[in-house]
Backbone bond lengths (Angstrom), bond angles and torsions (degrees), N, CA, C in turn:
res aa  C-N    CA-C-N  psi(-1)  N-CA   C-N-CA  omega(-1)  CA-C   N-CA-C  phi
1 X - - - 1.445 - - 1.527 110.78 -
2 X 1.411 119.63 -29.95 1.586 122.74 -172.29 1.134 97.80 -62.38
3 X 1.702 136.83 -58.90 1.230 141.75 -138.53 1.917 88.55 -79.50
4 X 1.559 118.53 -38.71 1.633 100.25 -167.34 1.548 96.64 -79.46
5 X 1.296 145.96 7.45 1.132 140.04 -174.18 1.400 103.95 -95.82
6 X 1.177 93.70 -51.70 1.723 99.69 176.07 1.427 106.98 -56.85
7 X 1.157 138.08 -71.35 1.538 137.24 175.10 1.567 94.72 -33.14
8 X 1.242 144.91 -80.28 1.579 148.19 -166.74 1.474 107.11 -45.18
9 X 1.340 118.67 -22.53 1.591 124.47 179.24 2.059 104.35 -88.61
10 X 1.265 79.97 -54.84 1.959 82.45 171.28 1.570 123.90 -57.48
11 X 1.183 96.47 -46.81 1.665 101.62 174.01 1.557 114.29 -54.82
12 X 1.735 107.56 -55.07 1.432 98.97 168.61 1.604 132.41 -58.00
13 X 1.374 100.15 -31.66 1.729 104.01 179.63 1.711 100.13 -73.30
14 X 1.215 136.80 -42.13 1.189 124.24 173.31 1.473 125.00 -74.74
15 X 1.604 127.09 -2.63 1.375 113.00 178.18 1.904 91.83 -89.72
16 X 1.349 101.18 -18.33 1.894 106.17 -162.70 1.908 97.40 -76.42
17 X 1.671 111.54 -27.71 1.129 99.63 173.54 1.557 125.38 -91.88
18 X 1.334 104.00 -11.30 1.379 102.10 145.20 1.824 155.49 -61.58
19 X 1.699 76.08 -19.39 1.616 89.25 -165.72 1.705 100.24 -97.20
20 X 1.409 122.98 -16.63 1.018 135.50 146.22 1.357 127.11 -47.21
21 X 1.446 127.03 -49.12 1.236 139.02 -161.06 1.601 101.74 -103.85
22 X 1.523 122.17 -16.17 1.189 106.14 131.83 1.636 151.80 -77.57
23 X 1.100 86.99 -28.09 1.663 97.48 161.53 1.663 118.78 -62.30
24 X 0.904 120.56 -9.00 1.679 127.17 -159.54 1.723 70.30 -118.22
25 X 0.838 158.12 -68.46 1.816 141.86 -149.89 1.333 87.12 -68.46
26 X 1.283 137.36 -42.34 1.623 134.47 -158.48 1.071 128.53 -48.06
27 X 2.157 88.12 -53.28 1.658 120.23 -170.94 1.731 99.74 -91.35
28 X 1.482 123.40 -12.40 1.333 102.39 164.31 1.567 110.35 -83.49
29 X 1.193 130.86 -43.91 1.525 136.76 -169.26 1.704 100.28 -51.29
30 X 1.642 121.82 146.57 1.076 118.29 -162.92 1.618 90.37 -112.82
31 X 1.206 121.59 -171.62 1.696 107.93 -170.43 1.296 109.99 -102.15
32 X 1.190 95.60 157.78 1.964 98.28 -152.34 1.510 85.56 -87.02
33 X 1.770 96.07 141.80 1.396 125.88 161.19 1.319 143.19 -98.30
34 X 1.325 122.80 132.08 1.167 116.95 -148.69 1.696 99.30 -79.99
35 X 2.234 107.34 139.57 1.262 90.52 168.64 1.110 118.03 -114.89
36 X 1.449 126.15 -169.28 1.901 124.12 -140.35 1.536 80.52 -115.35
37 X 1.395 118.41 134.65 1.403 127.85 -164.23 1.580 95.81 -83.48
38 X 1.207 132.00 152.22 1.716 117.70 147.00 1.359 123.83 -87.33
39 X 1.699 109.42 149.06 0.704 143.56 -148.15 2.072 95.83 -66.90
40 X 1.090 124.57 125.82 1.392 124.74 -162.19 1.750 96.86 -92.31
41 X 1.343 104.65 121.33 1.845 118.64 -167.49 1.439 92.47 -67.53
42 X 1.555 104.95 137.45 1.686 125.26 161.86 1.737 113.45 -40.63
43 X 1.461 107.97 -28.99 1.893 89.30 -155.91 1.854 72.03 -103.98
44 X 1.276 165.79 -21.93 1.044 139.61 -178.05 0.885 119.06 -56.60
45 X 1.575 109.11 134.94 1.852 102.63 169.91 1.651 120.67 -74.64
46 X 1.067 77.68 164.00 2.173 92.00 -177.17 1.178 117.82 -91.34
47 X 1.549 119.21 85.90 1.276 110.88 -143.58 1.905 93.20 -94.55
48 X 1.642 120.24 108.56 1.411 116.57 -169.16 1.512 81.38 -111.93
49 X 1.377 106.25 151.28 1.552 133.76 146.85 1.186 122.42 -82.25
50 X 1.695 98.01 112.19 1.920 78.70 171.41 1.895 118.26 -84.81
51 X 1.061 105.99 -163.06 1.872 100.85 -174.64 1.634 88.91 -97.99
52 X 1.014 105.47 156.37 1.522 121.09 150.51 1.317 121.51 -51.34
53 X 1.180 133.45 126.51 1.761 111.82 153.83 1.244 112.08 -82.41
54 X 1.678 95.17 147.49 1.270 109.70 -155.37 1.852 92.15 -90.61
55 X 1.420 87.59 133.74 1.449 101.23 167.94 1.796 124.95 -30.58
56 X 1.198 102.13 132.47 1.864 97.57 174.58 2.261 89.09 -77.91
57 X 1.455 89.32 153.72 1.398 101.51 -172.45 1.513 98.99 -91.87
58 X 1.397 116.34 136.18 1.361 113.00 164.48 1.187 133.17 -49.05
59 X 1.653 123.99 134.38 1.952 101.58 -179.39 1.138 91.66 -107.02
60 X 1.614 103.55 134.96 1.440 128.92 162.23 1.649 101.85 -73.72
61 X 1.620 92.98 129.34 1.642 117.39 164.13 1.199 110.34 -57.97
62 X 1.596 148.56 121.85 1.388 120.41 162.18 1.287 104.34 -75.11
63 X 1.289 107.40 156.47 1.501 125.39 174.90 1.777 100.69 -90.92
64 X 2.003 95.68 128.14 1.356 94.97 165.51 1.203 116.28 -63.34
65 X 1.726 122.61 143.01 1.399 108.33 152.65 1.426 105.46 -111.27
66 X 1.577 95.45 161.68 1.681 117.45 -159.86 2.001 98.16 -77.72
67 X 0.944 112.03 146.55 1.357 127.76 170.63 1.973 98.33 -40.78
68 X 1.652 100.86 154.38 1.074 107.20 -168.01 1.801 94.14 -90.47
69 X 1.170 128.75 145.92 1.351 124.84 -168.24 1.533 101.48 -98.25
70 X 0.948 108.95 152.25 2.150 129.03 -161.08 1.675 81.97 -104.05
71 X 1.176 92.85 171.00 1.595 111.56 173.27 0.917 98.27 -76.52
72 X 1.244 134.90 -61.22 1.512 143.38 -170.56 1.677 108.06 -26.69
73 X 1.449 113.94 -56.10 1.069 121.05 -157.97 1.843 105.84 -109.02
74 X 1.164 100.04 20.43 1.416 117.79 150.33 1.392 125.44 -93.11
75 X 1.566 100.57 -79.76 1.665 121.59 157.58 1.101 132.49 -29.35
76 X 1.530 103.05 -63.10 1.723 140.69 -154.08 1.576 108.37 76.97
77 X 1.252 128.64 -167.55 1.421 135.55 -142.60 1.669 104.27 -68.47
78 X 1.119 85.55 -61.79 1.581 99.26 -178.70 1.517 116.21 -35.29
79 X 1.125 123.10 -67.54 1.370 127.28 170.71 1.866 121.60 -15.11
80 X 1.584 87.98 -57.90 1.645 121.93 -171.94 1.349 99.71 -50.11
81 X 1.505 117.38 -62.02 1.502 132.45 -176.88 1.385 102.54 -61.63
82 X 1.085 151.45 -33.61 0.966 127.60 155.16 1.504 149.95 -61.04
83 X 1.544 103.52 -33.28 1.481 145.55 178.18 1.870 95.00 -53.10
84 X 1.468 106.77 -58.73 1.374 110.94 -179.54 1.536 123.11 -82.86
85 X 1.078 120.60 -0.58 1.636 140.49 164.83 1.269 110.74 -80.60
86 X 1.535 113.88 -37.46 1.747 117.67 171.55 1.473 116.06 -77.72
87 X 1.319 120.14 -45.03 1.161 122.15 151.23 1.298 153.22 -35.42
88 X 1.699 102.64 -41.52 1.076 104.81 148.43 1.720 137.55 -104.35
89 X 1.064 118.64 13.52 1.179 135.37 154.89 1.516 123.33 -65.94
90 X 1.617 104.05 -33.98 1.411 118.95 -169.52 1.730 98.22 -88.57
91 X 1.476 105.26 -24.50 1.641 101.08 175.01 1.693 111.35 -89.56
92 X 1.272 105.45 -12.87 1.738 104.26 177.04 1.838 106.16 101.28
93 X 1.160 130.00 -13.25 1.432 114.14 -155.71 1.413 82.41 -127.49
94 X 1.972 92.35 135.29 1.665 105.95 176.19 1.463 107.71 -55.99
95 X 1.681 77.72 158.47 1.917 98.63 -174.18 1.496 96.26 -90.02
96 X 1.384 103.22 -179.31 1.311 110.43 167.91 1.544 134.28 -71.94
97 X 1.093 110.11 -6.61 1.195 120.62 -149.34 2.023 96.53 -96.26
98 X 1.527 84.34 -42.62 1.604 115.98 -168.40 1.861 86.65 -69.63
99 X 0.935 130.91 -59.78 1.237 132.00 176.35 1.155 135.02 -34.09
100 X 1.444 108.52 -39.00 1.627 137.08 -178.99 1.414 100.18 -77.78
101 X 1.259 124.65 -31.27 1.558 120.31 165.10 1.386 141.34 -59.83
C-alpha cells in the first residue's frame, strides 16, 4: 500500500508543478498581436480545394429471418400433448383431456 500512495502523492506534486509552471509562461508572455496578412499577388493562382462528395452509404439488405419453430413442428403432435399434461400437472388443476373422462 506505501509504494501506491507514494505514486498518488508524486503524481499530485507533479501535475501541481506543472500547473504552476504554466501559469508563470502565461504571466511572462505579453498578449499576442495581431499580424497584417500580405497582400495576395494578381498573377498567383487561387489554389481552392474543393470537398469530396461524400460517398452514398451502402444499403444493407435485411436478412429474412425464418419463423420461430413450435414444438409441434419440431416433435410433431405428440410431443405437444404431452408438454401440456406436464404443465399442468406441475400447476395441480385437471387437464382437459382428464375432464372429458
Amino acid at each position: 500500500m506505501g509504494k501506491q500512495y507514494k505514486k498518488l502523492v508524486k503524481r499530485r506534486r507533479r501535475t501541481a508543478y506543472l500547473a504552476r509552471r504554466k501559469a508563470a509562461l502565461l504571466s511572462e508572455k505579453p498578449a499576442p498581436t495581431k499580424k497584417a496578412k500580405k497582400p495576395a499577388a494578381s498573377t498567383a493562382k487561387s489554389s481552392s480545394r474543393k470537398k469530396a462528395e461524400p460517398k452514398p452509404k451502402p444499403v444493407e439488405a435485411k436478412e429474412e429471418v425464418a419463423e420461430k419453430a413450435s414444438t409441434e413442428d419440431v416433435l410433431g403432435p405428440v410431443a405437444e400433448k404431452k408438454e401440456a399434461a406436464e404443465k399442468e400437472e406441475a400447476t395441480g388443476s385437471p387437464s382437459a383431456e382428464e375432464a372429458e373422462k
